[in-house]
OpenMM code with the backbone's topology and positions (N, CA, C; nanometers):
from openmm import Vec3, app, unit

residues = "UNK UNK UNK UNK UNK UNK UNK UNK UNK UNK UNK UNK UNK UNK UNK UNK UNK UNK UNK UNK UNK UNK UNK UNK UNK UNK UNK UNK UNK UNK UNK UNK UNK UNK UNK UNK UNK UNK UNK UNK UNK UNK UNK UNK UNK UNK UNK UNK UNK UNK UNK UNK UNK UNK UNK UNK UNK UNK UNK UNK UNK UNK UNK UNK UNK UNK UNK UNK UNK UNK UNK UNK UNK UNK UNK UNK UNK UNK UNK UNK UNK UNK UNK UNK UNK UNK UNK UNK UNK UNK UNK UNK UNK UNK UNK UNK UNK UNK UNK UNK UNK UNK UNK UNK UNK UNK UNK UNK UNK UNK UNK UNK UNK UNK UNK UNK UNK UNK UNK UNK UNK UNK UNK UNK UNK UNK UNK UNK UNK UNK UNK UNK UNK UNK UNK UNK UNK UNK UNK UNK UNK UNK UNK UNK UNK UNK UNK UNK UNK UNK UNK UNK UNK UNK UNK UNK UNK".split()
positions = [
    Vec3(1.5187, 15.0891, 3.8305),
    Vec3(1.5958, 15.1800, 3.9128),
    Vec3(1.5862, 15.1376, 4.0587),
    Vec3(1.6839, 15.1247, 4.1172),
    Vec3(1.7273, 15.1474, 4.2691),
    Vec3(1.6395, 15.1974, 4.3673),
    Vec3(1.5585, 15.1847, 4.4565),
    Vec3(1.4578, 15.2853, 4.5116),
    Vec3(1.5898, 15.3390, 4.6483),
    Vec3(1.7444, 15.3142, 4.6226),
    Vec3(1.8588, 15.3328, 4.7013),
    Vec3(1.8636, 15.4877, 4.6698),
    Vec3(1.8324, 15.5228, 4.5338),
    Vec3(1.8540, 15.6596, 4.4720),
    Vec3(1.7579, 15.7537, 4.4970),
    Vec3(1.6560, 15.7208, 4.5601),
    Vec3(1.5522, 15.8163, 4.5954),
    Vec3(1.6181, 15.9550, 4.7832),
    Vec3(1.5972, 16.0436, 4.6841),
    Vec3(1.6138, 16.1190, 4.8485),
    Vec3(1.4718, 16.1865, 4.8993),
    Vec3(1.4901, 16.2032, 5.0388),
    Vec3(1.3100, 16.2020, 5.1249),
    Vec3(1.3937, 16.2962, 5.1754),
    Vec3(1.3876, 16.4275, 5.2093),
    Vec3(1.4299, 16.5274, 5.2747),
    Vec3(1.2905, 16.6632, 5.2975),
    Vec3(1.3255, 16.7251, 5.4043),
    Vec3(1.2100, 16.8162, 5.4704),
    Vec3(1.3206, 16.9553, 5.4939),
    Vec3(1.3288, 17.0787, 5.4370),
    Vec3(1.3279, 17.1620, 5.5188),
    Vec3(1.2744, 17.2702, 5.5377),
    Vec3(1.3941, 17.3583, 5.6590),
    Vec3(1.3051, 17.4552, 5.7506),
    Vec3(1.3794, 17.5776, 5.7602),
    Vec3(1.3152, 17.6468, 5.8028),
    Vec3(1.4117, 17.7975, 5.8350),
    Vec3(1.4337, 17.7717, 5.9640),
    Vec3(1.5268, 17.8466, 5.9615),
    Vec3(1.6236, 17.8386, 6.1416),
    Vec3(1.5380, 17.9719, 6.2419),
    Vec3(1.5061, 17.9855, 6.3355),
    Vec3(1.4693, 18.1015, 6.3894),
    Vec3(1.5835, 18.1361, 6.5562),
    Vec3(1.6676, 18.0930, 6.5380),
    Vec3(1.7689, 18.1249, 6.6430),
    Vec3(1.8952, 18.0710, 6.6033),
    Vec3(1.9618, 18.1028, 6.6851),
    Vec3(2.1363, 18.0957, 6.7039),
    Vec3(2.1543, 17.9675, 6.7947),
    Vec3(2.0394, 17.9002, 6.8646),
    Vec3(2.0293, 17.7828, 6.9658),
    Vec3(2.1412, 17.6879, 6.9559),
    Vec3(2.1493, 17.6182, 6.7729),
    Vec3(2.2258, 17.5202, 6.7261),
    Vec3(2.3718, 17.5462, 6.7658),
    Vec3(2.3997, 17.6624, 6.7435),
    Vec3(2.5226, 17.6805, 6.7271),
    Vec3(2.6457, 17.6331, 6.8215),
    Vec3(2.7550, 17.6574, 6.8115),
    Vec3(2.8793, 17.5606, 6.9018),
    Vec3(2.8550, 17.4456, 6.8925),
    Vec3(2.7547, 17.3562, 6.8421),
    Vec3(2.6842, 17.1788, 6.8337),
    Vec3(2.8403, 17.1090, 6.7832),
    Vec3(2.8492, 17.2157, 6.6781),
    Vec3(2.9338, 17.0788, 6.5543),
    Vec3(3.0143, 17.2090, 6.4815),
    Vec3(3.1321, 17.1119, 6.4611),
    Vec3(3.1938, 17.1994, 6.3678),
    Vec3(3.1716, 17.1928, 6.2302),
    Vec3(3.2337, 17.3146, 6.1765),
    Vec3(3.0901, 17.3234, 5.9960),
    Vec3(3.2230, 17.2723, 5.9150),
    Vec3(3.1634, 17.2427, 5.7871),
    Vec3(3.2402, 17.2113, 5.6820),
    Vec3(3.2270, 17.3404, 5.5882),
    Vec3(3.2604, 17.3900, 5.5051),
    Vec3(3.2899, 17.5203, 5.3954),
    Vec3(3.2585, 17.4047, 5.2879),
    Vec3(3.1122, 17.4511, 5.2258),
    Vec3(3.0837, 17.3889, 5.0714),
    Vec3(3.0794, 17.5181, 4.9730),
    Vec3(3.1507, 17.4867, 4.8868),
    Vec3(3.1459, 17.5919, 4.7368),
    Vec3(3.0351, 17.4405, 4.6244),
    Vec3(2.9490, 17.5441, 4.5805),
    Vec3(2.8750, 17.4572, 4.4697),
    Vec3(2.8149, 17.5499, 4.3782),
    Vec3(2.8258, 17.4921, 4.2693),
    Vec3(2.7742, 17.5143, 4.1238),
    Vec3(2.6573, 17.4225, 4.0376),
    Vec3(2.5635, 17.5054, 3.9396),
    Vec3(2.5050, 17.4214, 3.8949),
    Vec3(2.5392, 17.4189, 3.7106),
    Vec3(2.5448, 17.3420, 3.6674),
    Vec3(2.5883, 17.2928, 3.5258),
    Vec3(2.4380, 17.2957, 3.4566),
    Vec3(2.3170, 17.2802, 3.5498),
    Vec3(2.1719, 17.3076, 3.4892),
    Vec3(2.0554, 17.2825, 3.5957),
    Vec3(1.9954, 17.3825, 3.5707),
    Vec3(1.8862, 17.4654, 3.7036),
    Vec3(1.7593, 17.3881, 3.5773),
    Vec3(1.7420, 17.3509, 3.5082),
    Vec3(1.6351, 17.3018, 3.4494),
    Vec3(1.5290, 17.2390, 3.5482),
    Vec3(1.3745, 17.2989, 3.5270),
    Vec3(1.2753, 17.2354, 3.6356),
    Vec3(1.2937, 17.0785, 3.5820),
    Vec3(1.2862, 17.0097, 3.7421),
    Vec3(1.2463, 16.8454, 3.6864),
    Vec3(1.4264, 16.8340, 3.6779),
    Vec3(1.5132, 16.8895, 3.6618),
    Vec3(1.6165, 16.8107, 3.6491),
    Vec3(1.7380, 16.9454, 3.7063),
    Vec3(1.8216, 16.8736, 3.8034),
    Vec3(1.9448, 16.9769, 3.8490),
    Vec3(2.0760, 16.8756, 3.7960),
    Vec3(2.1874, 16.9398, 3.7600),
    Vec3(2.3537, 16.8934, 3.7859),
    Vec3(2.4222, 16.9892, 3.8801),
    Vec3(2.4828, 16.9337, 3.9780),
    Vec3(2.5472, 17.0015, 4.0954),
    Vec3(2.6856, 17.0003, 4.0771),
    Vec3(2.8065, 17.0193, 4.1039),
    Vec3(2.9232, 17.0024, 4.1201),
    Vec3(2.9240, 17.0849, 4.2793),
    Vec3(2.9761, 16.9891, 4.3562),
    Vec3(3.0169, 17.0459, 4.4767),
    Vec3(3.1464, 17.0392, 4.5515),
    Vec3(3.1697, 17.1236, 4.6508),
    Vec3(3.3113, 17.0776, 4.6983),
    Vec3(3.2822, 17.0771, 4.8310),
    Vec3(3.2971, 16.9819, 4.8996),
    Vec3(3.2673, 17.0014, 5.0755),
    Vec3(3.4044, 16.9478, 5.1409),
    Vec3(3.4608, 17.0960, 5.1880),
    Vec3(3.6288, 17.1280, 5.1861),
    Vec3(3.6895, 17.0548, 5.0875),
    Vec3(3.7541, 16.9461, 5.0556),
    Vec3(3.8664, 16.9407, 4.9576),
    Vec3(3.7657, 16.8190, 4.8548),
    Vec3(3.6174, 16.7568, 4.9177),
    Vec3(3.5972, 16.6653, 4.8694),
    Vec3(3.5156, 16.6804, 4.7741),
    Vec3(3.5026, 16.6404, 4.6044),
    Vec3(3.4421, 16.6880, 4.4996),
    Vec3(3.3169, 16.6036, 4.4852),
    Vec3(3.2011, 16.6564, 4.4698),
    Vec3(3.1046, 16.5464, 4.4309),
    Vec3(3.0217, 16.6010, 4.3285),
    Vec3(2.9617, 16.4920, 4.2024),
    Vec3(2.8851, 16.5188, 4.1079),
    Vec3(2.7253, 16.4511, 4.1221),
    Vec3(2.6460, 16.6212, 4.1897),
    Vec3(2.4961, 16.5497, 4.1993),
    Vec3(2.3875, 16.5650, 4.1051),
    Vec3(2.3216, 16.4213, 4.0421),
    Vec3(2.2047, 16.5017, 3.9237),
    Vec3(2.0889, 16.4536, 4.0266),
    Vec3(1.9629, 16.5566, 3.9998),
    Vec3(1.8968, 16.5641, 4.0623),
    Vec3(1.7290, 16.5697, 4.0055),
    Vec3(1.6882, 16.4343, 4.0099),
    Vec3(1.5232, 16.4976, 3.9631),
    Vec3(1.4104, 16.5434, 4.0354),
    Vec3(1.2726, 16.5892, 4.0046),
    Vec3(1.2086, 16.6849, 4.0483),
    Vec3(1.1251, 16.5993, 4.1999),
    Vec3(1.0984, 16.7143, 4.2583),
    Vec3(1.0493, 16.6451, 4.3950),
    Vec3(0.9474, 16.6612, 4.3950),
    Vec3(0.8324, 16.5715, 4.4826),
    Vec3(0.7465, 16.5786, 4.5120),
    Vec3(0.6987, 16.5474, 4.6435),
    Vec3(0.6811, 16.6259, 4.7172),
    Vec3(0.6467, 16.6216, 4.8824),
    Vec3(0.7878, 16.5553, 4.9713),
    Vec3(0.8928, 16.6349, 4.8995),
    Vec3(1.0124, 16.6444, 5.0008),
    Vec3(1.0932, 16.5064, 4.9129),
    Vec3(1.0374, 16.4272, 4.7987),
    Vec3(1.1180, 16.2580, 4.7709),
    Vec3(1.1221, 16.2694, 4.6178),
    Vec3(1.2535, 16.2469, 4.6220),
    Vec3(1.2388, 16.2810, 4.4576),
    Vec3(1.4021, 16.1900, 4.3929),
    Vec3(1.4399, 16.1795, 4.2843),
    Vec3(1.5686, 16.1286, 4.2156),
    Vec3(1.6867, 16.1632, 4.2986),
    Vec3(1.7831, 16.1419, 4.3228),
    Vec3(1.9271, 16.1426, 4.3220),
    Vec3(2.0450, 16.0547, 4.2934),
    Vec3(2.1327, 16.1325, 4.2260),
    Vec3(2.2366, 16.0002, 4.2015),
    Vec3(2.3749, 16.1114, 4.2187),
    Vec3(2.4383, 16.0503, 4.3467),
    Vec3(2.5912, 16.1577, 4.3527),
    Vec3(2.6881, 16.0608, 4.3613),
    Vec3(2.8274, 16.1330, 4.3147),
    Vec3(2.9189, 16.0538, 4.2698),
    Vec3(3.0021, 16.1145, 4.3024),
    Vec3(3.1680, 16.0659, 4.3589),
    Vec3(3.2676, 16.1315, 4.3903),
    Vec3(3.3509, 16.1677, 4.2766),
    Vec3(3.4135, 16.3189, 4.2754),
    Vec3(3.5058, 16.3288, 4.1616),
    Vec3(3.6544, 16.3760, 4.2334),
    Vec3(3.7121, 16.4345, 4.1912),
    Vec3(3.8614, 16.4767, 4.2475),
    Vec3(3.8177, 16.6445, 4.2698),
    Vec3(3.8921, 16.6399, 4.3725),
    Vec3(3.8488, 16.8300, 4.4158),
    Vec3(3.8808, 16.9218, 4.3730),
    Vec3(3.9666, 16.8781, 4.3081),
    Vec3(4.0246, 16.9931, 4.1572),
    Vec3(3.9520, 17.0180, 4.0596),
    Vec3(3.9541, 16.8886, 4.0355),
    Vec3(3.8470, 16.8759, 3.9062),
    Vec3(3.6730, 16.9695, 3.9799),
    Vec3(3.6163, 16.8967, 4.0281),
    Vec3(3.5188, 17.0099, 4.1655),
    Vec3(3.5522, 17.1368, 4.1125),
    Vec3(3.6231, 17.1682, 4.1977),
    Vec3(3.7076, 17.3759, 4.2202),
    Vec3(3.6969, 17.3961, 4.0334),
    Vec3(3.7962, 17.3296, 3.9543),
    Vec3(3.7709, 17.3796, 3.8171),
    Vec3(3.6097, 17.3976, 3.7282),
    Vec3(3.5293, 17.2677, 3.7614),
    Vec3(3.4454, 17.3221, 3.7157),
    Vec3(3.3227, 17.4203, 3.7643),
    Vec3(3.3360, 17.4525, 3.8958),
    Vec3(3.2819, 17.5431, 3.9679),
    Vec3(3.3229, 17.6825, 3.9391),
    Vec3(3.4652, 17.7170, 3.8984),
    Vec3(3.4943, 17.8048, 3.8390),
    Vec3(3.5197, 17.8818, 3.7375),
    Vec3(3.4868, 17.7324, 3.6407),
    Vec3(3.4963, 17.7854, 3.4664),
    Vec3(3.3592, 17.7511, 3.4059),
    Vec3(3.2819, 17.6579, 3.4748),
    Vec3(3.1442, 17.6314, 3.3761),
    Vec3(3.0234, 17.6426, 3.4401),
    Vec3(3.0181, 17.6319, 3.5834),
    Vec3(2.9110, 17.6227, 3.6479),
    Vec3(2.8263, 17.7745, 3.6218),
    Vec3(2.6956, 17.8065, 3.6138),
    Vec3(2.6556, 17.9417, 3.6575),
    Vec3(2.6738, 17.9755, 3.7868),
    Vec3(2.6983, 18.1334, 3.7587),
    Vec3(2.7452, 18.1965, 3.8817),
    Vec3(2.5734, 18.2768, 3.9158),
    Vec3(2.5905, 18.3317, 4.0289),
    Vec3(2.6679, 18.3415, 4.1386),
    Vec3(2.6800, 18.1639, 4.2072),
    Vec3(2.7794, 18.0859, 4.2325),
    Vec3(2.7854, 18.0099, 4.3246),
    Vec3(2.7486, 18.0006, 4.4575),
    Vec3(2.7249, 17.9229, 4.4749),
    Vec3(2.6778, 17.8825, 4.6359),
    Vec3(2.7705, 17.8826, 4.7180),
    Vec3(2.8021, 17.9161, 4.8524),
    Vec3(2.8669, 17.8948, 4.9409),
    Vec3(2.8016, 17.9328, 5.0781),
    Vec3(2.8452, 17.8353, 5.1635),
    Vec3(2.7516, 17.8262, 5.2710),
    Vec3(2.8788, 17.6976, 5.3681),
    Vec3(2.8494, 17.7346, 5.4766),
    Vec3(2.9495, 17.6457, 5.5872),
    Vec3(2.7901, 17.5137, 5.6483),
    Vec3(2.8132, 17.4306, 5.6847),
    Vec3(2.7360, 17.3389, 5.7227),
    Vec3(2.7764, 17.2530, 5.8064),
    Vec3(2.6740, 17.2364, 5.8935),
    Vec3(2.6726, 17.2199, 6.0103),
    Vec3(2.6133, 17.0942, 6.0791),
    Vec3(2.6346, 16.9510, 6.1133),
    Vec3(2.5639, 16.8450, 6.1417),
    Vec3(2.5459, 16.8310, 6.2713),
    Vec3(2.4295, 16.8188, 6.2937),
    Vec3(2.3634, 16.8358, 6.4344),
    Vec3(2.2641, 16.7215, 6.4879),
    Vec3(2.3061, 16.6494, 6.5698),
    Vec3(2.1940, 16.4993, 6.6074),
    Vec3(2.0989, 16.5847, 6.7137),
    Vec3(2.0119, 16.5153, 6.6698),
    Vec3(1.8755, 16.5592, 6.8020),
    Vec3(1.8049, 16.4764, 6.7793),
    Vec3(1.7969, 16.3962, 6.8811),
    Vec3(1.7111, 16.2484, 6.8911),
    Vec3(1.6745, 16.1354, 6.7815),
    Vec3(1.7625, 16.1104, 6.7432),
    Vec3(1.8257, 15.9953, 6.6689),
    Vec3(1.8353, 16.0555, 6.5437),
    Vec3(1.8386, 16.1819, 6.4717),
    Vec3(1.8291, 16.2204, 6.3538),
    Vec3(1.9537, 16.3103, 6.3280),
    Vec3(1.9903, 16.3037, 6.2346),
    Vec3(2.1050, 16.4072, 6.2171),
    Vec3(2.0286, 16.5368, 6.1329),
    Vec3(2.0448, 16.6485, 6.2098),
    Vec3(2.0618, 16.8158, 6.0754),
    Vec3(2.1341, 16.8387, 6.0578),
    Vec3(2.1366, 16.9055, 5.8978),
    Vec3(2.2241, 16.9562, 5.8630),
    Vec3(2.1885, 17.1304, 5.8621),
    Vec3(2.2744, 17.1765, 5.9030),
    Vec3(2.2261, 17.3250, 5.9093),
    Vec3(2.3170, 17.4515, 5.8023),
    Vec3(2.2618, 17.4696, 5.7288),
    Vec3(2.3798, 17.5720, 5.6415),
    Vec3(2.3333, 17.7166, 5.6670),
    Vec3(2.4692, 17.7732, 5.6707),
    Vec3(2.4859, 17.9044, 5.6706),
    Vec3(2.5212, 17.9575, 5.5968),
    Vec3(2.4715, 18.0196, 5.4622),
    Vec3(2.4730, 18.1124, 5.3806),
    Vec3(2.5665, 18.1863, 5.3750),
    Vec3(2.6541, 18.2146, 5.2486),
    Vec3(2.7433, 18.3252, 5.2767),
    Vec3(2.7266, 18.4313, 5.1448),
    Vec3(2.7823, 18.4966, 5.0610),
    Vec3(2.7964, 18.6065, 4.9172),
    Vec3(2.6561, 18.6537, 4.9468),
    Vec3(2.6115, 18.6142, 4.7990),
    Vec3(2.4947, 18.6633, 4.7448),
    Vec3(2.3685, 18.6155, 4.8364),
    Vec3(2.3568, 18.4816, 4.9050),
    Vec3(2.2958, 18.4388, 4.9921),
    Vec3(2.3181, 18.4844, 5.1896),
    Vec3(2.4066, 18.6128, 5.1782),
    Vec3(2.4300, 18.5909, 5.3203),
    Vec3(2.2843, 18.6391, 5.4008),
    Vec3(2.3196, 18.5943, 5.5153),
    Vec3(2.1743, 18.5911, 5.5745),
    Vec3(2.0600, 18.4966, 5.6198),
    Vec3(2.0813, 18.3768, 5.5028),
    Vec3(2.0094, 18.2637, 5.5082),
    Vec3(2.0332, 18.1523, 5.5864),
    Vec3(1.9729, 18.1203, 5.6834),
    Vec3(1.9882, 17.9679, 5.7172),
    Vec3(1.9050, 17.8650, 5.7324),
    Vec3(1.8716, 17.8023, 5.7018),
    Vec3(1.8422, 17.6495, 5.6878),
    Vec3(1.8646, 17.5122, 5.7044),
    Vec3(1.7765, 17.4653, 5.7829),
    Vec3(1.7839, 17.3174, 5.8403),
    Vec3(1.7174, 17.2524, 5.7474),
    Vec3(1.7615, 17.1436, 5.6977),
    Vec3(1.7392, 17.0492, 5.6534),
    Vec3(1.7526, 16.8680, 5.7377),
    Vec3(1.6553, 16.7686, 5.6828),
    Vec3(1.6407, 16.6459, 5.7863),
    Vec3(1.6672, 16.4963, 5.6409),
    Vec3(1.7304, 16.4409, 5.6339),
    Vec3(1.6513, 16.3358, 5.5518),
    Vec3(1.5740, 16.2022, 5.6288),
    Vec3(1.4884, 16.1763, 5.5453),
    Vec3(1.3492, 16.0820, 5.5989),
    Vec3(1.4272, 15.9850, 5.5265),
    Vec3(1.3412, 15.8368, 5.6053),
    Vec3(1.3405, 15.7248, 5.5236),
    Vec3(1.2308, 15.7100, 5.4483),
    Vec3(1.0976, 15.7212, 5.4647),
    Vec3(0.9835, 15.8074, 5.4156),
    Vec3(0.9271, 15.9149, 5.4018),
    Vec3(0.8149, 15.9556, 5.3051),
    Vec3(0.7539, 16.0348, 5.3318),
    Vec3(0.6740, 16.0890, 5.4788),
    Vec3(0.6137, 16.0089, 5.5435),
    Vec3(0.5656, 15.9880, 5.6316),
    Vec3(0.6133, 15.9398, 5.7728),
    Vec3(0.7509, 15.9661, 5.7679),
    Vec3(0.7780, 15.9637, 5.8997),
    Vec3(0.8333, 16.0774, 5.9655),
    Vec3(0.7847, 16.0259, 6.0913),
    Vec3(0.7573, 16.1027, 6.2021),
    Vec3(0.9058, 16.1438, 6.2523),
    Vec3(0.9186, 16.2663, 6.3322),
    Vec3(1.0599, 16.2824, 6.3706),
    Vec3(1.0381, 16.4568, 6.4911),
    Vec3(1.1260, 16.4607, 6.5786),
    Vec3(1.1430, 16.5561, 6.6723),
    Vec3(1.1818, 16.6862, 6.5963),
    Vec3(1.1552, 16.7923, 6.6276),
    Vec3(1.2028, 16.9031, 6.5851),
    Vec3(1.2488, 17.0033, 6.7102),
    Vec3(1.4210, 17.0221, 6.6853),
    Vec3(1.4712, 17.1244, 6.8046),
    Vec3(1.3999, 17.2741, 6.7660),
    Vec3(1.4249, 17.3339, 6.8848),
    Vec3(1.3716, 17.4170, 6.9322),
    Vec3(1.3903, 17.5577, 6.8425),
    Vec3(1.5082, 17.5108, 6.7616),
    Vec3(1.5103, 17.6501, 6.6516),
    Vec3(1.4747, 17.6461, 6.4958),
    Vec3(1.4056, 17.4972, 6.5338),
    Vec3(1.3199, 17.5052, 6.3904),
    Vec3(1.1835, 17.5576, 6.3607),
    Vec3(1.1782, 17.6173, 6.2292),
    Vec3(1.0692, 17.7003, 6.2360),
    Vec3(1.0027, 17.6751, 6.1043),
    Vec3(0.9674, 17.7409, 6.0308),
    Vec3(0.8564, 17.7396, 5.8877),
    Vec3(0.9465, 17.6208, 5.8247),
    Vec3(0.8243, 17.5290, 5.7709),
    Vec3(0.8541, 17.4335, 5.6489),
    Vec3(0.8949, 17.4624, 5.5471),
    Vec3(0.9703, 17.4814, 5.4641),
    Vec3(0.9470, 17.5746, 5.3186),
    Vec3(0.9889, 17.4251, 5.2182),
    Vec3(1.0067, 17.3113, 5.2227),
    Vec3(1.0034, 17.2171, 5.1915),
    Vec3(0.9919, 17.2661, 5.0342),
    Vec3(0.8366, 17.3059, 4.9950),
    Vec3(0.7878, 17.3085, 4.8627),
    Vec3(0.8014, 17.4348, 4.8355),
    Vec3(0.8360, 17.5307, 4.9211),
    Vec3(0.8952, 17.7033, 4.8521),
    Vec3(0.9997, 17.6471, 4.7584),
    Vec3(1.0055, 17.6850, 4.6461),
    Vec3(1.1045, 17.6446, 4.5675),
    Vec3(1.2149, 17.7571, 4.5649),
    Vec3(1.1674, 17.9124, 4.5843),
    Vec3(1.2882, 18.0058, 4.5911),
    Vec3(1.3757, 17.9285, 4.7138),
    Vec3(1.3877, 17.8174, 4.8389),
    Vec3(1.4817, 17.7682, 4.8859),
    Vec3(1.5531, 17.6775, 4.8351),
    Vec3(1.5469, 17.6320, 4.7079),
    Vec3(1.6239, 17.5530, 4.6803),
    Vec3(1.7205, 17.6203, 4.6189),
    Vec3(1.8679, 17.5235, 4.6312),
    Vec3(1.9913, 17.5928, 4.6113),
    Vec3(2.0118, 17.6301, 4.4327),
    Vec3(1.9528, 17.5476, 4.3913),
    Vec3(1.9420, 17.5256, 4.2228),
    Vec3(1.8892, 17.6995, 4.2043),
    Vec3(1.7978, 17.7138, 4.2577),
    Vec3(1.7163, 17.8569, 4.2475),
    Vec3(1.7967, 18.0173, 4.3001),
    Vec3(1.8486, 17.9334, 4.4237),
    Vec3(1.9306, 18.0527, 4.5018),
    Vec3(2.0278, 18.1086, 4.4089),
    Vec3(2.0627, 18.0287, 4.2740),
    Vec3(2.1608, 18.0705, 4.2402),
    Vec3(2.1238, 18.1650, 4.1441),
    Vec3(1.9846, 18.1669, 4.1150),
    Vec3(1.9178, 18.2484, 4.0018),
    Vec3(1.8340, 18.3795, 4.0467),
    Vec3(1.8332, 18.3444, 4.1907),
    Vec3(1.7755, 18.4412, 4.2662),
    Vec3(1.7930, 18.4468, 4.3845),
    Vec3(1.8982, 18.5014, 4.4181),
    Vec3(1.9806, 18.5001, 4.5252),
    Vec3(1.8705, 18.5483, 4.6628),
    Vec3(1.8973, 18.5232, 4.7860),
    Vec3(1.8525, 18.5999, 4.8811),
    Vec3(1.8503, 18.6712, 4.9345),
    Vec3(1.9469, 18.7728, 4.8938),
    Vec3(1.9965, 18.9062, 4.8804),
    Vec3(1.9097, 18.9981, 4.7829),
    Vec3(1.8251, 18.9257, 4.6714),
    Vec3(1.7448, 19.0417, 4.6079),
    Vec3(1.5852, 18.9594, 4.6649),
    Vec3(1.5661, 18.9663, 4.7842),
    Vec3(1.4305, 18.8888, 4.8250),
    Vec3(1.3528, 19.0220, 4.8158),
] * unit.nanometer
topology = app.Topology()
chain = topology.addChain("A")
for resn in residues:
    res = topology.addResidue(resn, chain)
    for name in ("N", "CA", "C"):
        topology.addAtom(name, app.Element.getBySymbol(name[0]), res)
């Protein structure tokens, strides 16, 4: 295997409105086809563009990925006929701060309320700046992952 397919990602809870006006957001609708521990299938749509992500289990933020482009129809259909509900939706937000890009999502339905920064690493172990409205790690909280949100929304916290 590819060590191309590995993703290294860290995130955080947001504790202000600071980011905001940075960047304009994109509108993602996503579904999961299987929340199984150790293994996710995603179908996502980020505005018209469809992508198919499988996902294996992480360990200290680095773990499997393999995503693939599909047609956004195809996306929208199976988000709406097979995926478990409640779906995800959340607007997102890319934000550079000293040579790194965030991504920042904003929660909307069953999740409104939530926001979260996320970073990807090239390692585990590297080092990187954190703006001023980042706050708790929750990296290894697993109720933040989106696979989960969908089973336990943040609305029944």
């Amino acid at each position: 295997m590819s060590r191309q397919n590995i993703e290294i990602e860290r995130k955080f809870l947001v504790t202000s409105d600071e980011w905001k006006g940075s960047s304009q957001g994109i509108l993602f609708r996503q579904g999961y086809l299987s929340t199984e521990p150790g293994r996710t299938v995603r179908v996502r749509l980020e505005g018209e563009k469809g992508k198919l992500t499988i996902k294996g289990e992480k360990k200290n933020g680095a773990g499997d990925e393999f995503e693939y482009d599909i047609p956004g129809d195809e996306a929208a259909y199976l988000i709406d006929h097979l995926c478990l509900k409640p779906f995800i939706e959340k607007m997102r937000y890319r934000i550079n701060f000293k040579g790194n890009t965030w991504e920042v999502d904003e929660f909307f339905g069953a999740n409104l309320g939530l926001i979260l920064a996320e970073i990807e690493l090239n390692s585990v172990d590297q080092k990187f700046d954190k703006p001023g409205w980042i706050g708790e790690d929750v990296t290894e909280d697993s109720r933040y992952k989106n696979a989960n949100l969908v089973q336990n929304p943040f609305s029944k916290w």
